[in-house]
C-alpha positions in Angstrom: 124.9 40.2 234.2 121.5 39.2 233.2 120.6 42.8 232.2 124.2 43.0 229.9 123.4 39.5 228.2 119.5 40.6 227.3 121.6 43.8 225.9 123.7 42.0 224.1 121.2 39.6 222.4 119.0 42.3 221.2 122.0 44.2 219.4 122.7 41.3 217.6 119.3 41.7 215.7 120.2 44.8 214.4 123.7 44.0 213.5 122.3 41.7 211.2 119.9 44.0 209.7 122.8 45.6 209.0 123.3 43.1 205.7 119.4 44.3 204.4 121.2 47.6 202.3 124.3 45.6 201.2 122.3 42.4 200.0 119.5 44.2 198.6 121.4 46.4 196.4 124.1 43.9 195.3 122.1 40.6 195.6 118.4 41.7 194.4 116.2 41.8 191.9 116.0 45.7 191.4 112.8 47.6 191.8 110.5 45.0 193.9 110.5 46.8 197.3 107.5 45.8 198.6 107.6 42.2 197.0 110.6 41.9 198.4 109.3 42.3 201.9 107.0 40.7 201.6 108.7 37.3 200.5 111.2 38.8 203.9 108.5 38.2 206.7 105.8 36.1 205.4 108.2 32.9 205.4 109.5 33.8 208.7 105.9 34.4 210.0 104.7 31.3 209.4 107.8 28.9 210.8 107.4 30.9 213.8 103.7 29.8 214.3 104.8 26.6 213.2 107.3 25.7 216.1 105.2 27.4 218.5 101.4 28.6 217.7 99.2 30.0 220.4 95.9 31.8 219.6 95.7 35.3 220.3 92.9 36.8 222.7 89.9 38.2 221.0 90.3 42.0 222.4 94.2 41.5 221.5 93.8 41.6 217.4 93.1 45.2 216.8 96.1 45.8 218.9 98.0 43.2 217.5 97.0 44.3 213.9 98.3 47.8 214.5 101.7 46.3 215.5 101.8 44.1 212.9 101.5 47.2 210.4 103.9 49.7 212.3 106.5 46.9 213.3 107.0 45.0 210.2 104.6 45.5 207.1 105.1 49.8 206.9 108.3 49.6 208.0 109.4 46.8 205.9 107.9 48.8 202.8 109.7 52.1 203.8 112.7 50.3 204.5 113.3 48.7 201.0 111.5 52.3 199.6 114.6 54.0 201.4 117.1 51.1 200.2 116.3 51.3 196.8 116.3 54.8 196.0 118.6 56.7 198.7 122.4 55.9 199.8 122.3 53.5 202.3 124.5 56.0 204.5 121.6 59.0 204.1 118.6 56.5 204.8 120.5 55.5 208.3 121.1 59.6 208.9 117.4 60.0 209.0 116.0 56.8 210.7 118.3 57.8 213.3 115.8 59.8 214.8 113.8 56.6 216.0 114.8 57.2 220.0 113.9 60.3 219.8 110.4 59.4 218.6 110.6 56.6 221.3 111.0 59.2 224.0 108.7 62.0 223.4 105.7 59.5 222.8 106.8 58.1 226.3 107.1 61.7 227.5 103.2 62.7 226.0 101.5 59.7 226.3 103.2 58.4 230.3 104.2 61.9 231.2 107.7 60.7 231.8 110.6 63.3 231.0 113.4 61.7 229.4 117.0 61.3 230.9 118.9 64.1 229.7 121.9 61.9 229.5 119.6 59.8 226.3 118.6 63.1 224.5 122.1 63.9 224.4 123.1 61.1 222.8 120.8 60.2 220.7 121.2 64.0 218.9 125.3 63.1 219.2 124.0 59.6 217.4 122.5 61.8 214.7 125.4 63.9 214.0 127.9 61.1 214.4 125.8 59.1 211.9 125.9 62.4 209.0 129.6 62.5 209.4 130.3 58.4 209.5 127.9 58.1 206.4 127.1 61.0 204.1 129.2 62.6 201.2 129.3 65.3 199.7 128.0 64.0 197.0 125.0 61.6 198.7 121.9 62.7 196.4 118.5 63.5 198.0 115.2 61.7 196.5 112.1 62.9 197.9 110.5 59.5 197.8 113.3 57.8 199.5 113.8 60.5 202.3 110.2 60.3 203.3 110.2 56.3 203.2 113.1 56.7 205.6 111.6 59.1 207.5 108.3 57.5 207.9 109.9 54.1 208.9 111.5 55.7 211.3 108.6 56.9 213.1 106.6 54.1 212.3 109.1 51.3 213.8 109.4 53.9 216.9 105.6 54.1 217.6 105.3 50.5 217.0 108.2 49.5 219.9 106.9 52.0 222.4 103.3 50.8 222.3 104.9 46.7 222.1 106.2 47.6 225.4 103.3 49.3 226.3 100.6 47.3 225.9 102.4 44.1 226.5 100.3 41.3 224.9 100.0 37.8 226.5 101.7 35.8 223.5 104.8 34.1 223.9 107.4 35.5 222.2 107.8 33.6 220.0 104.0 33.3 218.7 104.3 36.9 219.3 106.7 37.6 217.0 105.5 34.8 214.6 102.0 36.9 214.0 103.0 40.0 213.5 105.8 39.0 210.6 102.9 37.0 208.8 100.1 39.8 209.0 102.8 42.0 208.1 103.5 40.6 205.2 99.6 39.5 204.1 99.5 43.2 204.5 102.2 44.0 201.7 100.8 41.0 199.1 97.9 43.6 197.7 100.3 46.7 197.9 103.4 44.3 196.0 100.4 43.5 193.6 99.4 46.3 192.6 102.1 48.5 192.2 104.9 46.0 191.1 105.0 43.7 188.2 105.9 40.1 189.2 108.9 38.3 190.3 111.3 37.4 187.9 113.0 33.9 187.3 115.4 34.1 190.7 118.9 32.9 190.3 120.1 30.6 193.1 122.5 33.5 194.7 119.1 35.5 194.6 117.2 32.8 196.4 119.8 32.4 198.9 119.5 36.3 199.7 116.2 36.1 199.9 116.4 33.3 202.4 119.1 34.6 204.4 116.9 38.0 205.1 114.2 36.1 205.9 115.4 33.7 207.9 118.5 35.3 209.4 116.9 39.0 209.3 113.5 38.3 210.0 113.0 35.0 211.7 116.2 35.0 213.9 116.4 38.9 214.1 112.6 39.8 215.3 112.7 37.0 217.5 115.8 38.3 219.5 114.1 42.2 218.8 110.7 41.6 220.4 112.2 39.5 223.4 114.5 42.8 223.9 111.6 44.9 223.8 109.6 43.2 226.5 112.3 43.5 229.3 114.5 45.9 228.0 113.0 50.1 228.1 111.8 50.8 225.1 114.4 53.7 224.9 117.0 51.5 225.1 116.0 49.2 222.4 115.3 52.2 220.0 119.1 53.5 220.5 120.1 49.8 219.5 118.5 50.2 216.1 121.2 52.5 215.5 124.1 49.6 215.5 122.2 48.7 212.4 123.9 51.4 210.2 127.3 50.2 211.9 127.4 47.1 210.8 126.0 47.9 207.4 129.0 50.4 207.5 131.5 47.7 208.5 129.7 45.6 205.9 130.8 48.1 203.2 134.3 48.7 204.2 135.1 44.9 204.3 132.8 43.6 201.1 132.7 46.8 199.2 136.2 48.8 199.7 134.3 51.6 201.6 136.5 54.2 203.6 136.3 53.9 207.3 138.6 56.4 208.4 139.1 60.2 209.4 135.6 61.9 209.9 133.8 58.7 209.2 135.5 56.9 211.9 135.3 59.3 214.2 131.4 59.3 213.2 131.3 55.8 214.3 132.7 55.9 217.6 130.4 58.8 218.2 126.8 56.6 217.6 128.8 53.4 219.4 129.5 55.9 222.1 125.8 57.4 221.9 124.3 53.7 222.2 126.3 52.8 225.4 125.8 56.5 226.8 121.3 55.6 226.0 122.2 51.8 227.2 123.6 53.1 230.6 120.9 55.8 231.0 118.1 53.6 231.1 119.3 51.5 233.5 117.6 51.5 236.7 119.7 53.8 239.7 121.0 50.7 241.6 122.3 49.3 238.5 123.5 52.3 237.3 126.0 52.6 240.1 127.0 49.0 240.1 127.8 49.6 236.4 129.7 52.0 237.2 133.3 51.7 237.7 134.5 54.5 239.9 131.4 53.8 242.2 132.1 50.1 242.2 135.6 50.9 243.6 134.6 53.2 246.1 131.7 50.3 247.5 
């Protein structure tokens, strides 16, 4: 029961990433990717540190540098790249490959083969994802594919070696540092390539707080706990409900068909999380999860 409610927390985070495509293309000032995550963690960072600050270990910064970059200040960068100049529904297609990333750096770098059960459904997820979210007419940018591509990668690498390296930082403070050198690490990059922000309207200053607070603050914090009791597999596949909801988003806000192939696309990835989720359990849970062997016990 413990095991399904850690589950069940972590999903939420990304179910409310879910909002970032919706209320960045509808709600945003256009063209501000990287100031726009940056004014998404940085706030988030620091009331984080605020309600609970703890110093991290002097042989802990490089490591907790590296996270900060992969984790939130690249993959923040790619991920309003990818908003802003690719579908919403082809930028989810290709940062679908994020457990796959997850387990063959666990398979090269632990030596650990991966349950064939997960590498099933995490290619299903993939094609389940192309059919519940790309048209025919969905139009490729080279930019905005490799920004979703890269993100991808980078938000796998960074999970696996979170897990991996397990800091000593309360969650909490944990989570806190890496959104606020994450986002000191997109302030030059916003500089220099983007001219400055605009005069915000208040429905523009409420986005911005909602993804900061909501996405970042509340959504990390609920991530990063995942991440240090949950396998890292498993977390990885729950990035995936992130395209659901912003799918479910659309359909209810934005008149967006959810039916025929894209349906059946979306029970396919909910089917491929639960298949990863039940993978990566360990054997004796496995079985008690398990209905049939429950019955025969």
């Amino acid at each position: 029961m413990r095991t399904l409610l850690l589950i069940l927390l972590t999903a939420l985070a990304p179910v409310l990433w879910g909002s970032t495509y919706i209320v960045t293309s509808e709600l945003l000032p256009q063209g501000l990717p990287f100031t726009s995550a940056a004014i998404r963690v940085l706030p988030a960072g620091l009331i984080l540190l605020l309600l609970n600050f703890a110093w991290p270990q002097r042989r802990h910064w490089p490591k907790l540098m590296l996270l900060s970059l992969l984790n939130i200040g690249l993959f923040q960068a790619m991920l309003f790249v990818a908003a802003y100049r690719l579908p919403g529904g082809l930028a989810a297609v290709l940062g679908a490959i994020q457990p796959l990333v997850v387990m063959l750096l666990i398979w090269l770098v632990q030596k650990q083969a991966p349950a064939q059960a997960a590498v099933v459904a995490s290619v299903a997820s993939i094609a389940g994802m192309a059919a519940l979210l790309l048209s025919p007419d969905s139009q490729w940018d080279l930019i905005g594919a490799t920004a979703a591509l890269v993100g991808a990668i980078s938000v796998g690498l960074g999970v696996f070696l979170t897990r991996h390296w397990q800091l000593d930082l309360p969650v909490m403070s944990f989570t806190g540092w890496q959104l606020l050198l994450g986002g000191v690490l997109l302030i030059p990059v916003a500089l220099t390539l983007e001219p400055g922000l605009p005069s915000l309207s208040q429905t523009q200053l409420l986005a911005y707080g909602y993804l900061s607070l909501v996405g970042s603050l509340l959504g990390y914090l609920l991530w990063f706990r995942g991440i240090q009791q949950l396998s890292p597999v498993a977390v990885s596949s729950l990035g995936l409900l992130s395209p659901l909801s912003a799918a479910l988003l659309g359909w209810y806000f934005l008149g967006e068909a959810l039916d025929g192939q894209a349906l059946a696309g979306f029970i396919t990835v909910l089917a491929s999380v639960l298949i990863v989720q039940w993978a990566m359990l360990p054997a004796g849970r496995r079985q008690q999860a398990n209905p049939l062997t429950s019955r025969q016990a």
